[in-house]
Backbone bond lengths (Angstrom), bond angles and torsions (degrees), N, CA, C in turn:
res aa  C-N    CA-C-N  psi(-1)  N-CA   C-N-CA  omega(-1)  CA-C   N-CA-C  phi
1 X - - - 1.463 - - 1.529 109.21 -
2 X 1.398 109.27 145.87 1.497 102.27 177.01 1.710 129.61 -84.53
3 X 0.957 114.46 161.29 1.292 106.55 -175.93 1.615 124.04 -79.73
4 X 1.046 137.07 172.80 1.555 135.98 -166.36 1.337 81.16 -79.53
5 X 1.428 146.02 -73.25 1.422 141.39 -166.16 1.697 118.69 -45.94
6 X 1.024 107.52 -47.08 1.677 115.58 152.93 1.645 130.57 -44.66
7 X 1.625 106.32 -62.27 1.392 107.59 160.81 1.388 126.16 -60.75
8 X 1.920 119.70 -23.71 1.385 114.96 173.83 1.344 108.61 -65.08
9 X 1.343 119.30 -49.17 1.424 126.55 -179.89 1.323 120.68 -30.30
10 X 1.291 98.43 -56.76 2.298 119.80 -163.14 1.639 87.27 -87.59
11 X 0.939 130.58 -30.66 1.542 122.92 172.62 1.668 105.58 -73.21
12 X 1.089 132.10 2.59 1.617 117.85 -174.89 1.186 87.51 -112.53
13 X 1.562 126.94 -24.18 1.656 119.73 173.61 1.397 118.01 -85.99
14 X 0.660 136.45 13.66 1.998 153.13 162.46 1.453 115.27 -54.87
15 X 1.521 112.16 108.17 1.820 88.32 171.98 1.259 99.31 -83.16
16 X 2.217 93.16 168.28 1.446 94.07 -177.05 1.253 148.23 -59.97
17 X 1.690 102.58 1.19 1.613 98.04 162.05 1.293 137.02 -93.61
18 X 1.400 101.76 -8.43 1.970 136.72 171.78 2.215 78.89 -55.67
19 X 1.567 92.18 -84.21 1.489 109.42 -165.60 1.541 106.60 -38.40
20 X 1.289 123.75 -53.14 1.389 126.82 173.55 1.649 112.14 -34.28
21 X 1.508 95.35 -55.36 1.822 113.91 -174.14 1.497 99.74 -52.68
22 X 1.012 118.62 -32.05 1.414 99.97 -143.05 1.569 94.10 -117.30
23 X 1.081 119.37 -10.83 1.854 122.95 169.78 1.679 95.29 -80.01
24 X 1.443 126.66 -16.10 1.530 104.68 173.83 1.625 95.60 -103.65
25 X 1.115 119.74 -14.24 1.415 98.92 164.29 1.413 149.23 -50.93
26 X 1.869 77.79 -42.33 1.325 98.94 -172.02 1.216 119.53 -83.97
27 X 1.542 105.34 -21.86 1.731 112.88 174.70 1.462 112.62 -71.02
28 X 1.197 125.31 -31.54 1.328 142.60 175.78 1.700 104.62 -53.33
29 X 1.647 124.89 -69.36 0.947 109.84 155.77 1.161 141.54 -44.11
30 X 1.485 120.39 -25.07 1.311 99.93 -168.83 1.656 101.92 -96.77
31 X 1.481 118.29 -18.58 1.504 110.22 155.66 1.515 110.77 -54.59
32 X 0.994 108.75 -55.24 2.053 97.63 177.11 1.171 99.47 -28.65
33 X 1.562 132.17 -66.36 1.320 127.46 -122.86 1.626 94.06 -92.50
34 X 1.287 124.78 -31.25 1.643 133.45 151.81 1.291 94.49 -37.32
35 X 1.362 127.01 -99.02 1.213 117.05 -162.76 1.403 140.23 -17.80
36 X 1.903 90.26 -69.71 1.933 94.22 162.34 1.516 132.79 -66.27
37 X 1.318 110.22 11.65 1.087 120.01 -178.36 1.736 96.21 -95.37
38 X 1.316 108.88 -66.75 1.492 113.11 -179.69 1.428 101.53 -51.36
39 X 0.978 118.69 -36.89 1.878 102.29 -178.76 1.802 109.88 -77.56
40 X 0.969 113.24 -51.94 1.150 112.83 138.87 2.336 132.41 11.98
41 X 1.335 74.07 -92.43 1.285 84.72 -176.79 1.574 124.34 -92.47
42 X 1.613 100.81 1.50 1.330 119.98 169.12 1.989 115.64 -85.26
43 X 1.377 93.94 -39.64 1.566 110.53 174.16 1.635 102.31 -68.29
44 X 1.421 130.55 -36.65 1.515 135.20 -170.39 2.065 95.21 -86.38
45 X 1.079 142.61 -34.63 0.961 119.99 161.20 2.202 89.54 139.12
46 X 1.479 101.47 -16.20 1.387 93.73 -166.70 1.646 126.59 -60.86
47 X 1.367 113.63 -13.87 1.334 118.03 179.38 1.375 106.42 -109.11
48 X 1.334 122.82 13.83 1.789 126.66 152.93 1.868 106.76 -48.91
49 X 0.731 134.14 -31.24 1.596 149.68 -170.76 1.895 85.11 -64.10
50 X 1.155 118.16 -50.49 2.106 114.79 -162.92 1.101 72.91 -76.43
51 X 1.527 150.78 -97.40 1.502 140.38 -159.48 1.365 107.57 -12.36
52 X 1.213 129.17 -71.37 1.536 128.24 -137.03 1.628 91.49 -68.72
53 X 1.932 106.56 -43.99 1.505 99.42 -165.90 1.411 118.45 -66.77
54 X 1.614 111.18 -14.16 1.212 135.90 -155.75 1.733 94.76 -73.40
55 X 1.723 105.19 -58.87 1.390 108.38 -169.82 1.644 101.97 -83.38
56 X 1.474 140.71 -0.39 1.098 117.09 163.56 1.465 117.43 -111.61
57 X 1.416 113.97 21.03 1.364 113.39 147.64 1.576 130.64 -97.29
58 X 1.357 98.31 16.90 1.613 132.51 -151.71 1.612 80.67 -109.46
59 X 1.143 105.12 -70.75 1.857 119.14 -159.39 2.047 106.41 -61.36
60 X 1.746 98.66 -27.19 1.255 112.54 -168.85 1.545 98.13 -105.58
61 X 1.183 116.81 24.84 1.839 126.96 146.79 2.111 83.36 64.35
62 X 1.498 143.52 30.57 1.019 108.78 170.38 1.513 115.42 -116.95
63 X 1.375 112.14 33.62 1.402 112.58 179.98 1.662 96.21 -102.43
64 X 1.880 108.54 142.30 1.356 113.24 -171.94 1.888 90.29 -121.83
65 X 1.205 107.62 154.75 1.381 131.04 161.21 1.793 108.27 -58.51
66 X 1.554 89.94 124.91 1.304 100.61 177.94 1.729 104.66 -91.32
């Protein structure tokens, strides 16, 4: 695999539609990797914590209509 100093390199030689390509690529992945992360840690139990506050700001009348 190449190194980050390697890929900076071959990335400064990119024309701008190489560079274009590859800034939506890369954003693309890194939304993937958001994603499976949030599913992730939603399937493991870690974002049970927004529920609980969710339903006792529910019970304590302070959630408003968006």
């Amino acid at each position: 695999m190449m190194q980050v100093e390697q890929l900076k390199a071959e990335i400064t030689l990119l024309t701008d539609e190489d560079f274009a390509r590859l800034r939506r690529w890369f954003a693309d992945k890194d939304w993937e990797r958001w994603d499976q992360q949030i599913e992730d840690d939603a399937a493991s139990g870690k974002l049970d914590f927004l529920i609980d506050e969710a339903k006792t700001a529910k019970k304590q009348n302070l959630l408003r209509e968006v």
